[in-house]
N, C-alpha and C positions, 0 to 999 in steps of 0.2 A: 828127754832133752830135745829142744827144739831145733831144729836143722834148717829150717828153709820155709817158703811163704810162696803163694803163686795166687796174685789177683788177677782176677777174671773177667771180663762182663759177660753179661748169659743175654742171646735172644733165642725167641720161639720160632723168630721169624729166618735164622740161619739153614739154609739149605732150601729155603722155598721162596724168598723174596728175594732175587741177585743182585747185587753190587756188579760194579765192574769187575770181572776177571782180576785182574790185576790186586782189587782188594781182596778179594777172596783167598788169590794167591799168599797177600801178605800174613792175611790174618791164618791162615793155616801153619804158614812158615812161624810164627810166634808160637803157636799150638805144639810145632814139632821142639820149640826150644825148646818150652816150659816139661814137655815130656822128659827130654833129656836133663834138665836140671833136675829135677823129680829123680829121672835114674840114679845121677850123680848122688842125692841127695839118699837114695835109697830106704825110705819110712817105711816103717813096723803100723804106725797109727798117723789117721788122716783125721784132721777138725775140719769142716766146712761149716761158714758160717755163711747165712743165704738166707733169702726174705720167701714171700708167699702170695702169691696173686692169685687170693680167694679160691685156690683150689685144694688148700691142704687147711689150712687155719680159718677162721670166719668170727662173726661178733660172739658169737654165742658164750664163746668165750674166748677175748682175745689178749693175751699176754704179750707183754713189749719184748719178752727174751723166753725162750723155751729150747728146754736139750732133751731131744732124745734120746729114752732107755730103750726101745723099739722104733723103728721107723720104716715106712713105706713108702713108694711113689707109686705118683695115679697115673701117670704116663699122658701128662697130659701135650699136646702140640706133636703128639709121634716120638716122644722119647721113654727112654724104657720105663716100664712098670715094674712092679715088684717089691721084695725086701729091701733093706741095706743090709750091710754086716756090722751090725754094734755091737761093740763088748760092753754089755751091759753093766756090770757088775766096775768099769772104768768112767763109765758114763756118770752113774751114781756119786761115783765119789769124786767127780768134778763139779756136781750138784753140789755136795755137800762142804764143798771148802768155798764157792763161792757165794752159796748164803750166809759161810762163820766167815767170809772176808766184807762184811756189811751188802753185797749188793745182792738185790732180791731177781731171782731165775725160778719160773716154772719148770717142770719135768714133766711128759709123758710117754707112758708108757703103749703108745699105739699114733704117734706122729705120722700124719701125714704128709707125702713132700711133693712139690711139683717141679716144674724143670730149673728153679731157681740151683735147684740143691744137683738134679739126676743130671743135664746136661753136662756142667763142668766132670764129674765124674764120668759121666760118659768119657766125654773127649778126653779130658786126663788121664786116664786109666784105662779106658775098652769098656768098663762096666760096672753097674752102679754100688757092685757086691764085691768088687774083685778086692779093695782094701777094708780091714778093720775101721769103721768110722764113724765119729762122732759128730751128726746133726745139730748146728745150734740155728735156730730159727731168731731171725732179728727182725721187728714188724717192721716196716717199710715203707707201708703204702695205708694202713686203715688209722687214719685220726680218729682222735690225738694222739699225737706223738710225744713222747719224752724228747729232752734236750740230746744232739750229736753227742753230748758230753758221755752219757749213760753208756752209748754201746763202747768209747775209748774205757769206762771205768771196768765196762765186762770184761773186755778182750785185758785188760792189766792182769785184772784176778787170776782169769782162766789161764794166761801165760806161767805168772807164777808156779801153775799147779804142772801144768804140762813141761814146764823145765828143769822138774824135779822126778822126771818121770822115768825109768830106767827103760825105756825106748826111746827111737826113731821121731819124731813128731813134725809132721807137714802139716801146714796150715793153708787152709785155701778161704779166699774170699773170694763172695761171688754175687753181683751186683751192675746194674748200669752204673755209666754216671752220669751226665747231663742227658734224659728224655722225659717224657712225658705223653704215655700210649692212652687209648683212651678207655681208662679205666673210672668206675662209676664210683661217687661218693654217697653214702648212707644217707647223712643230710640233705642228697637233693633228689634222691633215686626214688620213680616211681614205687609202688608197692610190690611190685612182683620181682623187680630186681633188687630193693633192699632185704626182702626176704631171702634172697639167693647170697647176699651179701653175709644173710645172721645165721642160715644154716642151708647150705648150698652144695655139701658135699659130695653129692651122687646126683648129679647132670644126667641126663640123656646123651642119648651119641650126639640126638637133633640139637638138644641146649650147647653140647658144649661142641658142635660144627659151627655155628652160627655166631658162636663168641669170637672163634681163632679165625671165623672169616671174615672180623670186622676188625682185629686185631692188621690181618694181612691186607685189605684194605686199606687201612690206616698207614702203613708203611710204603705203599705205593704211591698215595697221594703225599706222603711227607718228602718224597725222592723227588715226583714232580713239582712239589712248590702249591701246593691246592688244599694240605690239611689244615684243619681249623687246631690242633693240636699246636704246642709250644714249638718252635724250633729247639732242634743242639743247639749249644752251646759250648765251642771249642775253648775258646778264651775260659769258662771256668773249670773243664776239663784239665786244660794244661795246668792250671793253679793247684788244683786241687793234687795231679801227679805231682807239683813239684814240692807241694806241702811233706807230702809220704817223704820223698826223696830226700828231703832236709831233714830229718827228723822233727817235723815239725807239728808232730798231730796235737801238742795243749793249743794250737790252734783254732782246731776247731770248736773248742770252747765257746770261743765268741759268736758264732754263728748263732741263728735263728731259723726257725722252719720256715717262715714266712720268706725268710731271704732267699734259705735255697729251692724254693718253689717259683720265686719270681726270678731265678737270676737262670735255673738251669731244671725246671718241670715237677710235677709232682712226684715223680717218680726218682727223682736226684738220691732222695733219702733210703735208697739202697746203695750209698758211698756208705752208709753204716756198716755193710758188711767187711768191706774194706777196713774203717777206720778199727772195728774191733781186732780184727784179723793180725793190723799190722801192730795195733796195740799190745798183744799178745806177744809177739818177736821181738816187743822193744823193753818187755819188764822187767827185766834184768841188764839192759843198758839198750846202747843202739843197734841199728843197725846197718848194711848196705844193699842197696838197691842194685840188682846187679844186670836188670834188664828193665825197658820200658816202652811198651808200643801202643800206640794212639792212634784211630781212622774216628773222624768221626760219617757214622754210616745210617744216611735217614734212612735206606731198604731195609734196615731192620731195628729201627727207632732207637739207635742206639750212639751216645758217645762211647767207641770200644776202646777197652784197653786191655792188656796183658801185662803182667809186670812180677819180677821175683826178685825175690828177697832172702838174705840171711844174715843170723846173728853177727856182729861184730864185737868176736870175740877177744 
């Protein structure tokens, strides 16, 4: 049974690039809601749906939707490493009803996760194992991409399945929405970085200090007004929350990737985790939004939001 929804954004750059106090304050203050609604909510089983910045997934073989039967994190940016706690054997057979419901999902069984997936569970929880959970990996960032349409058709299936489920079921999304960090494309990327791009899993300390410090540079110079990087984009952030809000995700339908690259960064199309997410809470009717918090924060390249949700039953 599905109980409740908690959208997220994730930066790497939280805890090391500062914002004004004051936002930090606030965004913590929405953290300690969203914990307490969680309490309220009280789940037996967590879904987190969440993308991957070339630290867990790569061309090699890149799937536009993948659940994991096992999953790990590499701990990348200072956040935890480790196992998760997947019920495997619940994992599977969410595979398997949404391949017989038409929509095609990869499985593996040894998923890699980065902080897209470990931060929210950090914070939500204390720790990346403390709940039963199932990883759905949604691509994000490596073109081509499928249509916004595909991850709202994931998240319908997958809710179905989870609404018939004789537990608890939290659903987290977890994604920016309007930025644009500077992340490398395969099509333009010298040799040594599209190779890191096709099979890049196991960095050096040196490879992968030198990424998170160009990463954290990037966020300093986007604060000061100096990055050659996109701006946020507040005005399609609030659109986009008020889309959710209204019940209005056949919405995003109409969209294009091109649009939401030009209108709010490459990196916009981790609102897919979201869009699947709320997808999921709405397959069996609507529902209510019952919190919504918005900064948009260049220190950490990020349009943020926090936001929770439950059925209306």
């Amino acid at each position: 049974m599905l109980v409740g929804l908690v959208g997220t954004s994730h930066s790497p750059l939280m805890g090391v690039n500062h914002p004004a106090p004051e936002v930090e304050a606030a965004v913590e203050n929405e953290f300690q809601r969203a914990r307490n609604f969680i309490a309220a909510c009280d789940p037996e089983l967590v879904v987190v749906f969440a993308p991957d910045h070339y630290n867990g997934v790569f061309y090699d073989m890149m799937p536009p939707f993948c659940v994991g039967q096992q999953a790990s994190a590499v701990g990348d940016y200072g956040t935890q490493s480790g196992p998760l706690n997947v019920p495997a054997d619940l994992s599977r057979a969410l595979v398997e009803h949404v391949l017989h419901s038409g929509v095609d999902v990869a499985m593996s069984e040894r998923m890699h996760v980065d902080h897209g997936f470990s931060q929210p569970l950090q914070i939500l929880f204390g720790d990346i194992a403390a709940m039963p959970t199932i990883p759905v990996f949604i691509n994000s960032v490596a073109v081509p991409l499928g249509p916004a349409s595909r991850a709202r058709q994931l998240g319908h299936v997958m809710g179905s399945f989870l609404e018939e489920l004789d537990q608890r079921v939290l659903l987290v999304g977890s994604g920016g929405l309007s930025h644009d960090p500077p992340v490398p494309e395969l099509a333009t990327a010298p040799p040594a970085i599209a190779e890191r791009l096709i099979a890049g899993r196991n960095p050096t300390a040196e490879e992968r200090a030198a990424r998170e410090k160009k990463v954290l540079r990037t966020g300093r110079e986007l604060a000061a007004g100096t990055a050659s990087i996109a701006p946020l984009n507040p005005d399609w952030d609030a659109d986009f929350l008020a889309l959710l809000a209204e019940n209005r995700l056949s919405d995003i339908d109409t969209w294009s990737n091109e649009w939401c690259v030009d209108q709010a960064g490459h990196s916009s199309h981790e609102v897919r985790t979201w869009i699947a997410a709320y997808a999921a809470l709405a397959s069996r009717g609507t529902y209510e939004v019952t919190s919504s918090f918005y900064r948009a924060v260049p220190e950490w390249i990020a349009g943020f939001s926090v936001t929770t949700a439950i059925p209306a039953r």
